[in-house]
N, C-alpha and C positions, 0 to 999 in steps of 0.2 A: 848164702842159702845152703840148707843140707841137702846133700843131696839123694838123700834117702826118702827124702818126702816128698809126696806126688804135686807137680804143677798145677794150679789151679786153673790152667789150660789145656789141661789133657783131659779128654773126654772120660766118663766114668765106663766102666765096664760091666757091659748090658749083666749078666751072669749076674756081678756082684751086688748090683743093686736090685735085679729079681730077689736074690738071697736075703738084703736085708727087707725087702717090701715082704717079704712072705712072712719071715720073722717078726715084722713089726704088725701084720694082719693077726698074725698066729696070738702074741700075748694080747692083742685087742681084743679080740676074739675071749680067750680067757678070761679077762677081766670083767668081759660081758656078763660072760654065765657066771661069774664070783659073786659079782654083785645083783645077778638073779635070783641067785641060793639067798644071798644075803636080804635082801628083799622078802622074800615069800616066809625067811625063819622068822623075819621081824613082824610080817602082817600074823603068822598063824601063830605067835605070842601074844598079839595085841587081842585076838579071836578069844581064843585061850583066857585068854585075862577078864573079857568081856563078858564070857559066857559065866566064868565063875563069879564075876560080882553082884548077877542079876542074882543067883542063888538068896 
């Protein structure tokens, strides 16, 4: 075994896993509002599109 690598029985440590749980809220969180923007550019194309064909 290396011994550089952490035991899979050693508890994690509280710090480092707040660190990744924040991390992994934070880009969720981003990719929320990504795909909000992405959303609302797609519906106000489709509006767009809709208004100009009744012309």
């Amino acid at each position: 075994m290396n011994n550089n690598s952490v035991s899979e029985t050693s508890p994690p440590n509280p710090n480092e896993v707040d660190k990744k749980a924040d991390e992994f809220i934070a880009k969720f969180r981003e990719q929320i509002r990504l795909q909000r923007i992405d959303s609302i550019k797609r519906t106000s194309g489709k509006k767009s599109v809709m208004k100009n064909s009744t012309r």
